[in-house]
PDB file of N, CA, C and O in Angstrom:
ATOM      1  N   UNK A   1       8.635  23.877 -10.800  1.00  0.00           N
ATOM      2  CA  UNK A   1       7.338  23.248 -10.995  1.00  0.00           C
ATOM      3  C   UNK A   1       6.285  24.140 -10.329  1.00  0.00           C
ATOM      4  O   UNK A   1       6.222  23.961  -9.113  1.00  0.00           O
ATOM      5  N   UNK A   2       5.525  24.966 -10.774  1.00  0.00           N
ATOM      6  CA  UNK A   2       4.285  25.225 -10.281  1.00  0.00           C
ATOM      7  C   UNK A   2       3.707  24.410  -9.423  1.00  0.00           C
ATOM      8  O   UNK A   2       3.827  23.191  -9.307  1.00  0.00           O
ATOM      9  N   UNK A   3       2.867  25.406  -8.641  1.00  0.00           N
ATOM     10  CA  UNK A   3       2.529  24.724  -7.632  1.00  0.00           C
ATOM     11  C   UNK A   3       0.908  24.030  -8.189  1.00  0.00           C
ATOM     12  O   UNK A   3       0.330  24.380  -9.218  1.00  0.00           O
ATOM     13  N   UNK A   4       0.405  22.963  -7.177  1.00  0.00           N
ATOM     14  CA  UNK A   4      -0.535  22.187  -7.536  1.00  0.00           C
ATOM     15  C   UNK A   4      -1.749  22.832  -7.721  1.00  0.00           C
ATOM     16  O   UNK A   4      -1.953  23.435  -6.668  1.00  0.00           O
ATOM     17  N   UNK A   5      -2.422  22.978  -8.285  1.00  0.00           N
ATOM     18  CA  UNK A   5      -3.815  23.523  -8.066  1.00  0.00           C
ATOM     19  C   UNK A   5      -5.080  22.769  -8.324  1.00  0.00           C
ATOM     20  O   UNK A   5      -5.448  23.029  -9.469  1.00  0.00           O
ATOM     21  N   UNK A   6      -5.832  22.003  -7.772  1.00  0.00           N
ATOM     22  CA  UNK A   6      -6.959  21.582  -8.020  1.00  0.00           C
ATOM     23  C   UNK A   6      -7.948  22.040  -8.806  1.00  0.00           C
ATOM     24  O   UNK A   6      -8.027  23.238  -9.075  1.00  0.00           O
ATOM     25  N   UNK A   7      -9.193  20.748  -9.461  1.00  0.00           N
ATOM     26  CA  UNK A   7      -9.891  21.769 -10.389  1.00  0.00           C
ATOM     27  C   UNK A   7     -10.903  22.261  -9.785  1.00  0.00           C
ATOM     28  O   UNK A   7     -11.653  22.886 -10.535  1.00  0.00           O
ATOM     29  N   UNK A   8     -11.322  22.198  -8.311  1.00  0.00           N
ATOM     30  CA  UNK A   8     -12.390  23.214  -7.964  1.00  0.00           C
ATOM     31  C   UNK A   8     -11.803  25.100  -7.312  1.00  0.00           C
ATOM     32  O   UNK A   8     -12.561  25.902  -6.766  1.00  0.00           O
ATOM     33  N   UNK A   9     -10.501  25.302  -7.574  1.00  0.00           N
ATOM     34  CA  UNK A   9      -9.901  26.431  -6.976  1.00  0.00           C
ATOM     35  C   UNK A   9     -10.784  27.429  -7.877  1.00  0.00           C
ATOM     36  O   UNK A   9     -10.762  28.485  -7.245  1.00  0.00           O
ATOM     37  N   UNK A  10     -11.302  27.556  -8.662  1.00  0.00           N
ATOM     38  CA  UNK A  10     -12.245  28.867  -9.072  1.00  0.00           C
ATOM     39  C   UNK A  10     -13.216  28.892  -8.128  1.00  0.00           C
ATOM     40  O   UNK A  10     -13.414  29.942  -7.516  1.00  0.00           O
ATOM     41  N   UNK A  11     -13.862  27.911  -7.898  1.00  0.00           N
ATOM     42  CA  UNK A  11     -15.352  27.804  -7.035  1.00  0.00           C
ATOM     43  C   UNK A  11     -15.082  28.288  -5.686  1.00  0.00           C
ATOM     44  O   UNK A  11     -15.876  29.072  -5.166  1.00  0.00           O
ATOM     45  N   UNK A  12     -13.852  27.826  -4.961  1.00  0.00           N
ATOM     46  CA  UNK A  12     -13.611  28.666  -3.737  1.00  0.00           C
ATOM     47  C   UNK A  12     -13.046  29.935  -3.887  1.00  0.00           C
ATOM     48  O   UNK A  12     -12.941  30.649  -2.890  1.00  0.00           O
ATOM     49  N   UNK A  13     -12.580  30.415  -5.231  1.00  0.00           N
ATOM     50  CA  UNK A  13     -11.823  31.500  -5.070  1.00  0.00           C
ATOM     51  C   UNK A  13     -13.354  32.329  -5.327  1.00  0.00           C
ATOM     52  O   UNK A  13     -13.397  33.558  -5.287  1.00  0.00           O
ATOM     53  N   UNK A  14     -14.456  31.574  -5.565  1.00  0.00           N
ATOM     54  CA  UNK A  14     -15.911  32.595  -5.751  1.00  0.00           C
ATOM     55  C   UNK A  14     -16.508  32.747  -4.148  1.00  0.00           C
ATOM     56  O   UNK A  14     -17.192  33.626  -3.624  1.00  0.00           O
ATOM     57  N   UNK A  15     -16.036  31.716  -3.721  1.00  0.00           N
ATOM     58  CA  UNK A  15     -16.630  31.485  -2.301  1.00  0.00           C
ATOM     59  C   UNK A  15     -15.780  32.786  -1.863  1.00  0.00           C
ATOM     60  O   UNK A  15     -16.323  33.084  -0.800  1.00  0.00           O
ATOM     61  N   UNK A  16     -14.973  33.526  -2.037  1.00  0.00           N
ATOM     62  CA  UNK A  16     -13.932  34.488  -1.181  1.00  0.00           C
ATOM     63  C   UNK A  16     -13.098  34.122   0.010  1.00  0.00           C
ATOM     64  O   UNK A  16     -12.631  34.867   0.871  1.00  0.00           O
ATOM     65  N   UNK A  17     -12.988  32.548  -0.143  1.00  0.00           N
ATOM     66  CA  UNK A  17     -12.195  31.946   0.449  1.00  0.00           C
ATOM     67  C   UNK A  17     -10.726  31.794   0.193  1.00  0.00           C
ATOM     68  O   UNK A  17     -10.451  32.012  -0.987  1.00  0.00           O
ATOM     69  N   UNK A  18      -9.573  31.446   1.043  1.00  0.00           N
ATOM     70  CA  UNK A  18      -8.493  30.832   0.986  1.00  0.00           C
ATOM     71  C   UNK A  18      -8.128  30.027   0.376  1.00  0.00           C
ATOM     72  O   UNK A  18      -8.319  29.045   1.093  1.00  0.00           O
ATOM     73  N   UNK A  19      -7.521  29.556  -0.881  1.00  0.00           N
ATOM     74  CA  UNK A  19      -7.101  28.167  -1.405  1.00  0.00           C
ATOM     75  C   UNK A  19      -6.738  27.528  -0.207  1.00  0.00           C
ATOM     76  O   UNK A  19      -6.542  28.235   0.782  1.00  0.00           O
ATOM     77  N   UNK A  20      -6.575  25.923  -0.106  1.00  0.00           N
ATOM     78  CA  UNK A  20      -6.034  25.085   0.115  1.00  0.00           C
ATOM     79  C   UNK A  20      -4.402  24.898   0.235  1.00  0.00           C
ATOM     80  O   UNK A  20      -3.963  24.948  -0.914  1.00  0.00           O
ATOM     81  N   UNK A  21      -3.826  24.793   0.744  1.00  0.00           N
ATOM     82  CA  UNK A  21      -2.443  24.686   0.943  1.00  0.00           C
ATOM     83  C   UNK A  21      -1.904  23.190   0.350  1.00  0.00           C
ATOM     84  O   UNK A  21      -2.223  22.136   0.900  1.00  0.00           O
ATOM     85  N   UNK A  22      -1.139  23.247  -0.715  1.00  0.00           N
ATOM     86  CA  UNK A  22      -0.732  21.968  -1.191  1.00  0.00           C
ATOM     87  C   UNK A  22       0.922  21.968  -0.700  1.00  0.00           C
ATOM     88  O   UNK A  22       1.528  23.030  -0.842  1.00  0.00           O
ATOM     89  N   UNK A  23       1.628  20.823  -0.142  1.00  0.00           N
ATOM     90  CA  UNK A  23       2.945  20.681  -0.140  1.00  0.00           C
ATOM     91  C   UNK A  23       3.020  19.432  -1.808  1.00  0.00           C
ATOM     92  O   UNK A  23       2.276  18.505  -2.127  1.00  0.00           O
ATOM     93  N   UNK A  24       3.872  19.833  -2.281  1.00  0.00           N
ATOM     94  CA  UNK A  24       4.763  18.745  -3.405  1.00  0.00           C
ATOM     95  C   UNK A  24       5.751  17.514  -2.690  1.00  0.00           C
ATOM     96  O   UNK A  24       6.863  17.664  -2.183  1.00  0.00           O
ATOM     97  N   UNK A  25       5.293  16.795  -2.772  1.00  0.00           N
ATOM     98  CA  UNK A  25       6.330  16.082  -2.160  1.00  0.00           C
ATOM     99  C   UNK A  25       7.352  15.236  -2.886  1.00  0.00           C
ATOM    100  O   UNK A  25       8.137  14.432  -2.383  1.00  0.00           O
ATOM    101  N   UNK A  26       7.112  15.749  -4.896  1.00  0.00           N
ATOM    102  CA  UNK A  26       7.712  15.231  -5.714  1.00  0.00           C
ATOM    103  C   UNK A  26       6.829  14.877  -6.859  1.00  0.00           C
ATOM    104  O   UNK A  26       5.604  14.917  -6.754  1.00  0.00           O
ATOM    105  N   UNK A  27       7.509  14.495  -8.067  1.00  0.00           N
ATOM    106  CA  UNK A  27       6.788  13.930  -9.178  1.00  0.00           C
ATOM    107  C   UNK A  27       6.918  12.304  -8.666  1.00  0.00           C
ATOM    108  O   UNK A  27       7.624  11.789  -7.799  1.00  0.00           O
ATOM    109  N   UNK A  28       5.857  11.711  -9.654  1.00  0.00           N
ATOM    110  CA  UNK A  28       5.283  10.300  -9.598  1.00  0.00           C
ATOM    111  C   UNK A  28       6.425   9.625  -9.775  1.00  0.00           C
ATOM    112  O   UNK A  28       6.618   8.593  -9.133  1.00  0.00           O
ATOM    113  N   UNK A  29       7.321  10.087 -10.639  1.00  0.00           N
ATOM    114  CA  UNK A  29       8.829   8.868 -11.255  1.00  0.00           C
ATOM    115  C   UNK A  29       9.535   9.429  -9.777  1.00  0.00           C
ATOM    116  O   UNK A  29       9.386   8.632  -8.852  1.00  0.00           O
ATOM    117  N   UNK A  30      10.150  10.469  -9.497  1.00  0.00           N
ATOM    118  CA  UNK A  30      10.916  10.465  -8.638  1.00  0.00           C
ATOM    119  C   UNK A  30      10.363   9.550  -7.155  1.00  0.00           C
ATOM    120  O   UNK A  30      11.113   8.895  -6.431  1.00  0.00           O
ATOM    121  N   UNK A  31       9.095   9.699  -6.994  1.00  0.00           N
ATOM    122  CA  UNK A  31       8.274   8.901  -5.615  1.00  0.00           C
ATOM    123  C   UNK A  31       8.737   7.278  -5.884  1.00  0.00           C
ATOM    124  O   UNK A  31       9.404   6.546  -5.151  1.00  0.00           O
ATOM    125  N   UNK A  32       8.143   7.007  -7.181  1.00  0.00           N
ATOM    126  CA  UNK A  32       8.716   5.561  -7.909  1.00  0.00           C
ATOM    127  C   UNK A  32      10.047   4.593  -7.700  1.00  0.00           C
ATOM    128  O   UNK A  32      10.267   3.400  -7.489  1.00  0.00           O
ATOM    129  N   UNK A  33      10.813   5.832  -7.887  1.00  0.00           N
ATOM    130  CA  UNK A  33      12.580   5.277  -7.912  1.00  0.00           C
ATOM    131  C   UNK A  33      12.923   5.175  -6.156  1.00  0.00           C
ATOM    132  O   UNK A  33      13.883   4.597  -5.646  1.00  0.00           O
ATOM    133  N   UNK A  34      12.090   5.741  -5.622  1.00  0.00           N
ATOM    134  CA  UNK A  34      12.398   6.138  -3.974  1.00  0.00           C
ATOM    135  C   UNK A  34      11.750   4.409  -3.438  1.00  0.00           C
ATOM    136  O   UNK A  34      12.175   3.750  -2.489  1.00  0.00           O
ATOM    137  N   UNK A  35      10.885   4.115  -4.185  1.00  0.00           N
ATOM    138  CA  UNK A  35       9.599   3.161  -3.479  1.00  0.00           C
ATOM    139  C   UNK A  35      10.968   1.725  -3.117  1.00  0.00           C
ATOM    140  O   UNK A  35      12.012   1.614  -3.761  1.00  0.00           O
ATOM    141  N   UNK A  36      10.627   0.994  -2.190  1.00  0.00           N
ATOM    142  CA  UNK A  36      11.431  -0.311  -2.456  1.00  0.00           C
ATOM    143  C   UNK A  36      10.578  -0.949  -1.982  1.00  0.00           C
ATOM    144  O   UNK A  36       9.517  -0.486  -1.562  1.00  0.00           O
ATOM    145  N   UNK A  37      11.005  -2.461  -1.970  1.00  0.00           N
ATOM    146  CA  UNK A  37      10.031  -3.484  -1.287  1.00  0.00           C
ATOM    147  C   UNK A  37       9.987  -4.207  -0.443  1.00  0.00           C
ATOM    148  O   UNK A  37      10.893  -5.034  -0.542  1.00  0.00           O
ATOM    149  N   UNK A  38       9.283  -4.370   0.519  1.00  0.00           N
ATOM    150  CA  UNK A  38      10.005  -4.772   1.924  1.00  0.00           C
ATOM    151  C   UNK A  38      10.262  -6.534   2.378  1.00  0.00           C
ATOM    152  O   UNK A  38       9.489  -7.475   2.198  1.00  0.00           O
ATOM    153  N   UNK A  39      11.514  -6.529   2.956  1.00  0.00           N
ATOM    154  CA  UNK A  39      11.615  -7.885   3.471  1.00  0.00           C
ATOM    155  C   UNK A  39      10.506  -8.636   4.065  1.00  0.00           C
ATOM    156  O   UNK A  39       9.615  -8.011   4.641  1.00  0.00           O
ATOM    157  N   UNK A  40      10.480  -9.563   4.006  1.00  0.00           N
ATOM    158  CA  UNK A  40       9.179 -10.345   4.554  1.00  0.00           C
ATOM    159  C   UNK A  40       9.640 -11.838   5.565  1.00  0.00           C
ATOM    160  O   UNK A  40      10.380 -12.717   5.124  1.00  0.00           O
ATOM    161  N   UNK A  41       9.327 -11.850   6.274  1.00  0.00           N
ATOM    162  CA  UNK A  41       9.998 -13.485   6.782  1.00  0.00           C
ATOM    163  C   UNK A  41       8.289 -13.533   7.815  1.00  0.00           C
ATOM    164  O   UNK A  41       7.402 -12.682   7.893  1.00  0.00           O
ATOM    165  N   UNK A  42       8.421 -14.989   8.500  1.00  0.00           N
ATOM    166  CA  UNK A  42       7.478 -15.562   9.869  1.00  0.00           C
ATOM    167  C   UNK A  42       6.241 -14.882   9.171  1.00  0.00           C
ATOM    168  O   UNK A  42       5.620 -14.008   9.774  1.00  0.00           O
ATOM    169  N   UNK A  43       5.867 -15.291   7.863  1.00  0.00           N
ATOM    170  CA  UNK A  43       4.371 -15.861   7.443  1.00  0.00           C
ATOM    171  C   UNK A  43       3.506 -16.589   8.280  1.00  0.00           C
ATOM    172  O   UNK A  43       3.910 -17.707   8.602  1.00  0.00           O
ATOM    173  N   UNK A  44       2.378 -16.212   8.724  1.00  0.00           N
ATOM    174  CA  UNK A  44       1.588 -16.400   9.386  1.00  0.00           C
ATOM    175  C   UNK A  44      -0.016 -16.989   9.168  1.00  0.00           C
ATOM    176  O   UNK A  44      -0.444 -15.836   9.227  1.00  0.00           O
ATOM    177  N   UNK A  45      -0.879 -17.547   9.030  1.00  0.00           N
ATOM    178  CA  UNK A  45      -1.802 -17.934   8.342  1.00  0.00           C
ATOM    179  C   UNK A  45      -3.324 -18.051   9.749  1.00  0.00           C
ATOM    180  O   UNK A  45      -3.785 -19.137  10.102  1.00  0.00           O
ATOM    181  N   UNK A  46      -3.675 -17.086  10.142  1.00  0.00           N
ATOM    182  CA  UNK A  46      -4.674 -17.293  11.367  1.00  0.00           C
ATOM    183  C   UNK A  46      -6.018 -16.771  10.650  1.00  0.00           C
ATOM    184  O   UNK A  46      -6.130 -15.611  10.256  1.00  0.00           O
ATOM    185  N   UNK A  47      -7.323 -18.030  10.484  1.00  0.00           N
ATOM    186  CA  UNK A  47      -8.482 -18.045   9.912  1.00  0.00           C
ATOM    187  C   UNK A  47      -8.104 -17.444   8.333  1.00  0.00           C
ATOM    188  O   UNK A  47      -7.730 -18.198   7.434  1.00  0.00           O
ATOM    189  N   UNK A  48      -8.270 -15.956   8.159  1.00  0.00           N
ATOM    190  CA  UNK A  48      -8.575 -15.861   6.770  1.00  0.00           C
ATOM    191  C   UNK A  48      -7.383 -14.155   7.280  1.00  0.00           C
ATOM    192  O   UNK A  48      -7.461 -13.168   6.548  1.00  0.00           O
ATOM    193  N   UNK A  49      -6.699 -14.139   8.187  1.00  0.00           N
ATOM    194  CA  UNK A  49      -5.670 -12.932   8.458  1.00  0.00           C
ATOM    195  C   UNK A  49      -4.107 -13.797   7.960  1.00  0.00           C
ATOM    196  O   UNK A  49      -3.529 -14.747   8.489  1.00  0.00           O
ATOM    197  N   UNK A  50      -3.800 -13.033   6.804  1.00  0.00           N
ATOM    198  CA  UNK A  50      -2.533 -13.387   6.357  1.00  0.00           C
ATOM    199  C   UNK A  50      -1.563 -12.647   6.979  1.00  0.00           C
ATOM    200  O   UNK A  50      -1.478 -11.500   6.540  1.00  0.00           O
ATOM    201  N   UNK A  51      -0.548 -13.030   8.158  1.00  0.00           N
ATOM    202  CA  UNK A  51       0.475 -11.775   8.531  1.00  0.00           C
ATOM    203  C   UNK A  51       1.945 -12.803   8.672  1.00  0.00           C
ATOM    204  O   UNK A  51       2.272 -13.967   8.904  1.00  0.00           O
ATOM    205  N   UNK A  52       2.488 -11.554   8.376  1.00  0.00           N
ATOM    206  CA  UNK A  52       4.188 -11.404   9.130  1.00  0.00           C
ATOM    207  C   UNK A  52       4.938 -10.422   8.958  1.00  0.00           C
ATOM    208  O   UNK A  52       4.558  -9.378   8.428  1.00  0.00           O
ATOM    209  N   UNK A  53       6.042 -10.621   9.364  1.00  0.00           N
ATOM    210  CA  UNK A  53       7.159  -9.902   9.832  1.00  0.00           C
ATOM    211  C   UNK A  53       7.972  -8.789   8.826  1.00  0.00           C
ATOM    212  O   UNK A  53       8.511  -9.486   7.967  1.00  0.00           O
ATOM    213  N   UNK A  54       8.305  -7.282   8.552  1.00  0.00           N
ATOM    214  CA  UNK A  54       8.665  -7.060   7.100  1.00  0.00           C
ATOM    215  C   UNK A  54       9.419  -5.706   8.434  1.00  0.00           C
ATOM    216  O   UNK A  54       9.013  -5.200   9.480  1.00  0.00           O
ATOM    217  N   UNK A  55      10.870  -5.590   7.444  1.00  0.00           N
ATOM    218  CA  UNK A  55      11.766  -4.768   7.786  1.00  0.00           C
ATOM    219  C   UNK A  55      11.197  -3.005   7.916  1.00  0.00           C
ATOM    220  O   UNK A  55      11.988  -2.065   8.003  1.00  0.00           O
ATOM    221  N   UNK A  56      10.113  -2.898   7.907  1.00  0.00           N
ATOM    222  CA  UNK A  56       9.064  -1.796   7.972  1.00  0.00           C
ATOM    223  C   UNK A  56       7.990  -1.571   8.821  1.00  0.00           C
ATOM    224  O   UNK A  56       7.210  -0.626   8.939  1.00  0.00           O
ATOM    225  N   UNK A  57       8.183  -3.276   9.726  1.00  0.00           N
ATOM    226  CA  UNK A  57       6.523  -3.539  10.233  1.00  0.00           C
ATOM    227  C   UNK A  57       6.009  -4.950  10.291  1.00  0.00           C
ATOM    228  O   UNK A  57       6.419  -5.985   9.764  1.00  0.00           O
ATOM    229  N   UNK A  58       4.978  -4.691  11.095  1.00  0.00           N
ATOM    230  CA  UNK A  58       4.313  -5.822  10.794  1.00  0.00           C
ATOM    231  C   UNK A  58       3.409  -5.586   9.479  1.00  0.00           C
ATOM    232  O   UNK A  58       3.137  -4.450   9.088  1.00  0.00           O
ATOM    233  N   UNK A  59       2.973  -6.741   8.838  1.00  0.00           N
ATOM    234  CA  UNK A  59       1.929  -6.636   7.933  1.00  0.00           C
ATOM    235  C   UNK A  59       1.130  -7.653   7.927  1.00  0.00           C
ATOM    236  O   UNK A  59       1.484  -8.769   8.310  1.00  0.00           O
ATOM    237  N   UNK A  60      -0.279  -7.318   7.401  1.00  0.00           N
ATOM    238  CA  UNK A  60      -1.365  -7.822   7.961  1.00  0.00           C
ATOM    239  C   UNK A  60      -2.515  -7.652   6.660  1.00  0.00           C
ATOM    240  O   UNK A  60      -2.793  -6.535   6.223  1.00  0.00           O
ATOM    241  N   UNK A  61      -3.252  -9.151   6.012  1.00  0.00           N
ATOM    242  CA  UNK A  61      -3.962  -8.712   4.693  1.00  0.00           C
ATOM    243  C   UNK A  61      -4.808  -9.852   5.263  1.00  0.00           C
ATOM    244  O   UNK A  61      -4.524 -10.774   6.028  1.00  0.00           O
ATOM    245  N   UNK A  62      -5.791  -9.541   4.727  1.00  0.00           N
ATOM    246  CA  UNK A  62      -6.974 -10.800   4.965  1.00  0.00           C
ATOM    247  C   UNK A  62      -7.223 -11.151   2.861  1.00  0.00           C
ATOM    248  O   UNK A  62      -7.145 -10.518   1.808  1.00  0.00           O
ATOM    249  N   UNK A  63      -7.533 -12.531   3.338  1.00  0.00           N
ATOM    250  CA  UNK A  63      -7.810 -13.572   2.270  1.00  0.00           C
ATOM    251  C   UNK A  63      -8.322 -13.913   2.114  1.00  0.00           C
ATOM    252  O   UNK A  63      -8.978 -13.855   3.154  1.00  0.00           O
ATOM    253  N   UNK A  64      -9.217 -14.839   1.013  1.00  0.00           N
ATOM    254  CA  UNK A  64     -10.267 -15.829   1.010  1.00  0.00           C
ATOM    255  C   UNK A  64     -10.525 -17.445   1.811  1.00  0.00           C
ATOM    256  O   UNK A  64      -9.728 -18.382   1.760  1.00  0.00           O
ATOM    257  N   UNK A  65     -11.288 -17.439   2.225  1.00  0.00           N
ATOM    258  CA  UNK A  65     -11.092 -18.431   2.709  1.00  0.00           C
ATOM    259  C   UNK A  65     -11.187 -19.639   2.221  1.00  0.00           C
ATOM    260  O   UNK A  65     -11.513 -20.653   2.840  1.00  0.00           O
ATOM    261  N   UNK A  66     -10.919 -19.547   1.161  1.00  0.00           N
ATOM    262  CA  UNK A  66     -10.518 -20.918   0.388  1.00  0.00           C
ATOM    263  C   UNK A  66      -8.749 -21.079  -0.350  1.00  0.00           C
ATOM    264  O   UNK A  66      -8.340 -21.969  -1.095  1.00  0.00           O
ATOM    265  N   UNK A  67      -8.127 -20.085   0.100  1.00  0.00           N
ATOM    266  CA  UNK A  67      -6.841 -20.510   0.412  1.00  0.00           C
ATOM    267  C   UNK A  67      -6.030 -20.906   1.386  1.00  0.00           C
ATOM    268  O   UNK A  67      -6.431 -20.362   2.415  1.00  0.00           O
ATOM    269  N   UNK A  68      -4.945 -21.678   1.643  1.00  0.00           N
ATOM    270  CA  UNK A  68      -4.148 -22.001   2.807  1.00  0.00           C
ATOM    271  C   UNK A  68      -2.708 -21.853   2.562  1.00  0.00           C
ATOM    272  O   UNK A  68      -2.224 -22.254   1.503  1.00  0.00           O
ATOM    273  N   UNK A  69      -2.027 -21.328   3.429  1.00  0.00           N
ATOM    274  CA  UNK A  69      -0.652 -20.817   2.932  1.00  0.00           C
ATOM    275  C   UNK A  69       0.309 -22.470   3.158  1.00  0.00           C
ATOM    276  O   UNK A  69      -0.087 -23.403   3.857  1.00  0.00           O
ATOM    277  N   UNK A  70       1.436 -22.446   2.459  1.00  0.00           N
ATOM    278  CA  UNK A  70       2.289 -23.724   2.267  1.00  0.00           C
ATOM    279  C   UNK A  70       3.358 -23.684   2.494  1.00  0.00           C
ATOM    280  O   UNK A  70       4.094 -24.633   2.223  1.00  0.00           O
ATOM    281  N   UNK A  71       3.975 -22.118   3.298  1.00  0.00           N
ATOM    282  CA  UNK A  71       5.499 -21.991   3.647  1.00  0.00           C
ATOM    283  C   UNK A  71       5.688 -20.532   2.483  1.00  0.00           C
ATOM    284  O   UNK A  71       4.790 -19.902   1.924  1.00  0.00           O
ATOM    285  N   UNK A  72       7.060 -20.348   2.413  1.00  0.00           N
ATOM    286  CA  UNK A  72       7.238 -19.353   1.457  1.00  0.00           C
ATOM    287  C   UNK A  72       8.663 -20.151   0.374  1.00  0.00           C
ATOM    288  O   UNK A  72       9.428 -21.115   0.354  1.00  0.00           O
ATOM    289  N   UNK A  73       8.169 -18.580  -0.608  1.00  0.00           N
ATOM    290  CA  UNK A  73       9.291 -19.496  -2.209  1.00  0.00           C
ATOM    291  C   UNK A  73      10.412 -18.413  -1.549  1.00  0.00           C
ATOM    292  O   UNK A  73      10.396 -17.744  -0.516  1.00  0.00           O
ATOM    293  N   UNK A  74      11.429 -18.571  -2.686  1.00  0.00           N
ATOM    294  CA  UNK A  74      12.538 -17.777  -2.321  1.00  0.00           C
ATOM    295  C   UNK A  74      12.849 -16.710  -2.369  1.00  0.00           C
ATOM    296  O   UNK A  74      14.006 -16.327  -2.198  1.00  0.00           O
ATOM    297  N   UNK A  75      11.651 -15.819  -2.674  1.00  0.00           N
ATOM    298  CA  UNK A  75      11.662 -14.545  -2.171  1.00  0.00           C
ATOM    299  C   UNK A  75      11.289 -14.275  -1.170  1.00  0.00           C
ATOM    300  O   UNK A  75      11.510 -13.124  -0.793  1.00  0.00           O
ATOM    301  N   UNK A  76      10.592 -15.155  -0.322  1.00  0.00           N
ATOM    302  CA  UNK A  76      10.201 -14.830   1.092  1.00  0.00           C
ATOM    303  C   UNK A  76       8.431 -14.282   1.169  1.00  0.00           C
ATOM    304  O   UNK A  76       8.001 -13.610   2.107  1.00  0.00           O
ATOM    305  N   UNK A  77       7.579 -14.740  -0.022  1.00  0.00           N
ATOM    306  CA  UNK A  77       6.786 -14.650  -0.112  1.00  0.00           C
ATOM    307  C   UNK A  77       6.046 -15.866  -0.132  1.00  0.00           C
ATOM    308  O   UNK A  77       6.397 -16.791  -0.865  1.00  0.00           O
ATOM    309  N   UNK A  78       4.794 -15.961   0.802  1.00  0.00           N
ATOM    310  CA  UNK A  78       4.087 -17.020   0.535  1.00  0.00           C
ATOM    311  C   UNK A  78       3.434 -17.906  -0.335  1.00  0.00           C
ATOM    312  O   UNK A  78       2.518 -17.468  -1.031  1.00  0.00           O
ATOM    313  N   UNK A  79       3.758 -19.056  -0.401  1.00  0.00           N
ATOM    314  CA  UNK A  79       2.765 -20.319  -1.341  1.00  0.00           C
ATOM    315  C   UNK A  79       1.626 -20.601  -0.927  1.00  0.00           C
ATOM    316  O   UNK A  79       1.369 -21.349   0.017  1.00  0.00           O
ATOM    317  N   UNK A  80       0.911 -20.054  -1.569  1.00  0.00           N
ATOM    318  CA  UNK A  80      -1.043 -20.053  -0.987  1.00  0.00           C
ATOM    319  C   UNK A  80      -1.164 -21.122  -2.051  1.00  0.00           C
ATOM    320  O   UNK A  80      -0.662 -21.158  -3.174  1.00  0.00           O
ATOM    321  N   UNK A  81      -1.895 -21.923  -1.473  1.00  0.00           N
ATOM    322  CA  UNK A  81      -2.937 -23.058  -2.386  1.00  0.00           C
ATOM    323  C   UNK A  81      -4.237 -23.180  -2.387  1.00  0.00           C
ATOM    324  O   UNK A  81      -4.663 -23.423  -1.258  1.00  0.00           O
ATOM    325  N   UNK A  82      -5.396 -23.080  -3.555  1.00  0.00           N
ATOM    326  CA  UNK A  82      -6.282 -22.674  -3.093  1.00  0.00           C
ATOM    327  C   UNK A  82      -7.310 -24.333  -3.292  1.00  0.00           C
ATOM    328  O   UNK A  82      -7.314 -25.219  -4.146  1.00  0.00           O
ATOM    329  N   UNK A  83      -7.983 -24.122  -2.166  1.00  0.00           N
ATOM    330  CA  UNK A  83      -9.037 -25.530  -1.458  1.00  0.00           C
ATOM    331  C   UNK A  83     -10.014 -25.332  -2.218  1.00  0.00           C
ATOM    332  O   UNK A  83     -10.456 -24.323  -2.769  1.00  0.00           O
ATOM    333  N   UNK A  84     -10.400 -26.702  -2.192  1.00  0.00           N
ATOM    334  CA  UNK A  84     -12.150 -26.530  -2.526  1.00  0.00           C
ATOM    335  C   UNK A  84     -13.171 -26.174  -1.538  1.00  0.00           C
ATOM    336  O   UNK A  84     -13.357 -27.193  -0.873  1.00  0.00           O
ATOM    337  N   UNK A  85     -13.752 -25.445  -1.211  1.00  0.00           N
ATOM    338  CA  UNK A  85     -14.617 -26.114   0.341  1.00  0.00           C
ATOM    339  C   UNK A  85     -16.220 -26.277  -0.479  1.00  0.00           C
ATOM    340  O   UNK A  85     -17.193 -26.702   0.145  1.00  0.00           O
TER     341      UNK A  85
END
């Protein structure tokens, strides 16, 4: 695979500058097949910060505040219900 080249590399190669150094770290399908998805458990619900626990980390998303979480389904993902206010 050739290496990457961006489309401004003429403009610096006018500048008499150095390209940029690209590492490959793979094509998009191979990154894809690598990706998995992480466990999740101890859902958390504080003001409008959605967090818990994932075999990678903590994780941490903010929400609207017109939802409220209800426990999780059986994937271990949360049941948000959304309020009127």
């Amino acid at each position: 695979m050739p290496p990457y080249q961006p489309e401004d590399t003429e403009f610096i190669k006018s500048l008499e500058a150095d390209a940029p150094k690209f590492t490959v770290h793979g094509l998009p399908e191979d990154i894809r097949q690598r990706l998995r998805t992480a466990k999740t458990w101890n859902w958390k619900l504080n003001g409008t910060e959605l967090s818990c626990e994932t075999d990678l980390g903590p994780l941490v998303q903010q929400i609207p505040p017109n939802y409220v979480c209800h426990g999780t389904d059986a994937k271990g993902m949360p049941i948000l219900k959304k309020i009127n206010l």
